[in-house]
N, C-alpha and C positions, 0 to 999 in steps of 0.2 A: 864645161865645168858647171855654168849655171845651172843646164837640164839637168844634171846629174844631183845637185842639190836640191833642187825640188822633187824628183824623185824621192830622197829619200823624207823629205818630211811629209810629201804623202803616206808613205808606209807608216813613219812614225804615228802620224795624226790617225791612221786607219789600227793599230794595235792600242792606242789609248783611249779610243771613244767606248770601247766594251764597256772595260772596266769603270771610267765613270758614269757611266746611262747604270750599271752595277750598282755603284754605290749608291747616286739618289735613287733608285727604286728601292733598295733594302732598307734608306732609311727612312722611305716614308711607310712599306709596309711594318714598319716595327715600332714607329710612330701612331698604326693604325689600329697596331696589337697591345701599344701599350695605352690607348685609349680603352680599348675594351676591356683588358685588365684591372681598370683604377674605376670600372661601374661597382657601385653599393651595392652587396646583395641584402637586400633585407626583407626577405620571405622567411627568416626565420623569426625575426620578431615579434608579428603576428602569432603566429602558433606559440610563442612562448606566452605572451600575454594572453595569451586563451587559456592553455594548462594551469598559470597561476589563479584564474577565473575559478575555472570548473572543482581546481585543488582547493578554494576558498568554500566552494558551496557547496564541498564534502563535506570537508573540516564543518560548517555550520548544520549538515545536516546530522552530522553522530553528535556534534554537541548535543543538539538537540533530542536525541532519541537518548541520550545520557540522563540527561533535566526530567523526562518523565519517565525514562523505564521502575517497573513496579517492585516494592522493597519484597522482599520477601514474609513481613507480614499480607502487604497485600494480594500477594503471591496464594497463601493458602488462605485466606478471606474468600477470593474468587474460586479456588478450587471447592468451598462448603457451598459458596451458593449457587454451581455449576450442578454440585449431588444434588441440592434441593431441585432444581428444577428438572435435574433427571426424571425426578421422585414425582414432582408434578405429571409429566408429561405421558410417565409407563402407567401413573394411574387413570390420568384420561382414556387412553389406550384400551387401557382393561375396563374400563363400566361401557365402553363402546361398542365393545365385542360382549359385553354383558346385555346391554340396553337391547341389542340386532337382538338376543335369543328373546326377548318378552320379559326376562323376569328382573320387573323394575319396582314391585311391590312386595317387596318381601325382606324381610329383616335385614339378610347378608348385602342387600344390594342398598343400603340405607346406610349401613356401616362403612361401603365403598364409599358415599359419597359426602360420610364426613371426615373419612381420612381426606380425601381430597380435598376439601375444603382447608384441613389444617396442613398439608403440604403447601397450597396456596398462601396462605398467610405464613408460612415457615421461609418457602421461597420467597418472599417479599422482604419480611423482617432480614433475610441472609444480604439479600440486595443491597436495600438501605445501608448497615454497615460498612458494605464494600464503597458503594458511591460517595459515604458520606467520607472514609478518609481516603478522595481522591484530592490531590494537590491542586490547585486551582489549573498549574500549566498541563497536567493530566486531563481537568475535566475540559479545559479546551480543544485539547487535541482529539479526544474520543465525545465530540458532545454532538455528532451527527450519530452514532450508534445508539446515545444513553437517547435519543430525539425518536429513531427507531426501535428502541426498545420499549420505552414509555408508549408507545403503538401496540403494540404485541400485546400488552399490559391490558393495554384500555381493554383490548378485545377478550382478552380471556377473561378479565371480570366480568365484563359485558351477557357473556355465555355463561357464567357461574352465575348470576343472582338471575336470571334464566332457568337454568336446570334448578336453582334452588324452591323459584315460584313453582314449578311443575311438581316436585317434589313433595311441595307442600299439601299437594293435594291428591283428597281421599284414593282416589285412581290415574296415579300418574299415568303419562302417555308415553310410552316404551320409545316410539319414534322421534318424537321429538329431544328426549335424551341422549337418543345415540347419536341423532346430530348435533347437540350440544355439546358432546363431548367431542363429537370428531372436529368440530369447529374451535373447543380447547387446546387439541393436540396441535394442531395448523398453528394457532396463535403461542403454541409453546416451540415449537419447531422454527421458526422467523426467530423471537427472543433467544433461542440457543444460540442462532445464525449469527446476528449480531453479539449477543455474548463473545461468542469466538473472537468475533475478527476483535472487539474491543482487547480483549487479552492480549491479543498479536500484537498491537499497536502499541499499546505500552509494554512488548517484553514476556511475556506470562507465558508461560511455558506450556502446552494443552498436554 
């Protein structure tokens, strides 16, 4: 009778060890998954703080091109004095190709070179206007172009009271005007260049 009872509580004992070695293993793997489930994720935070950045320093850069872009007076202001230096620039062109053939002493080619002269002073006066109703946050924004332009400037005058001494006298010298003037058109060609990109930058429609 005794053997017969410890039989069976080995059997018992051998059907319930499964099930609890069962249980503590599942509850500590689910202890192990509910650790990894309760980590922070916060890699999105980063990137959110960054979009509200970069969204910031849109926003301040159309402000900003709002603050100077150009009224539409000054809109066709820059469009007159764009013609005037056209006007400069086709007639350096043409006494250059005039100067190359010789004939630099003769009434027609005197008459060239004081049209030119007053398209210079035309396209300056056109200028002036335009710069002077630039707003102050305008002429900051564009005052490396107006820095490069007043260059362009210097040189073209520089080649004009040049051609004009030569000019002046009883037998001009043909070569040295047509490089005067081809060294105007250069120095008119840079000032358009800047021109341009100035109108970009404040808005101006080419």
């Amino acid at each position: 009778m005794k053997r017969g009872f410890l039989a069976l509580a080995a059997i018992v004992s051998l059907a319930v060890s499964p099930v609890l070695y069962a249980q503590r293993g599942g509850g500590q793997r689910g202890g192990a998954g509910g650790g990894q489930g309760q980590r922070p994720t916060t890699s999105g935070q980063p990137r959110g703080g960054q979009q509200g950045q970069v969204g910031a320093q849109t926003g301040t850069r159309d402000q900003q091109r709002q603050r100077i872009h150009a009224t539409d007076q000054q809109g066709n202001q820059y469009r007159t004095s764009t013609q005037a230096a056209d006007r400069v620039r086709t007639q350096a062109r043409d006494m250059a190709k005039a100067a190359k053939g010789g004939g630099v002493n003769n009434e027609e080619f005197r008459q060239q070179h004081a049209q030119l002269r007053n398209d210079i002073q035309t396209m300056q006066q056109e200028h002036d206007r335009f710069a002077q109703g630039l707003s102050e946050e305008q002429r900051a924004a564009v005052q490396d172009r107006i820095r490069r332009m007043d260059q362009a400037r210097d040189r073209l005058h520089t080649q004009s009271q040049q051609m004009d001494q030569e000019m002046s006298q009883a037998n001009p010298d043909a070569q040295h005007i047509a490089t005067q003037a081809r060294e105007m058109e250069k120095a008119m060609k840079e000032w358009q260049k800047q021109y341009r990109s100035l109108g970009s930058e404040i808005g101006i429609s080419q």
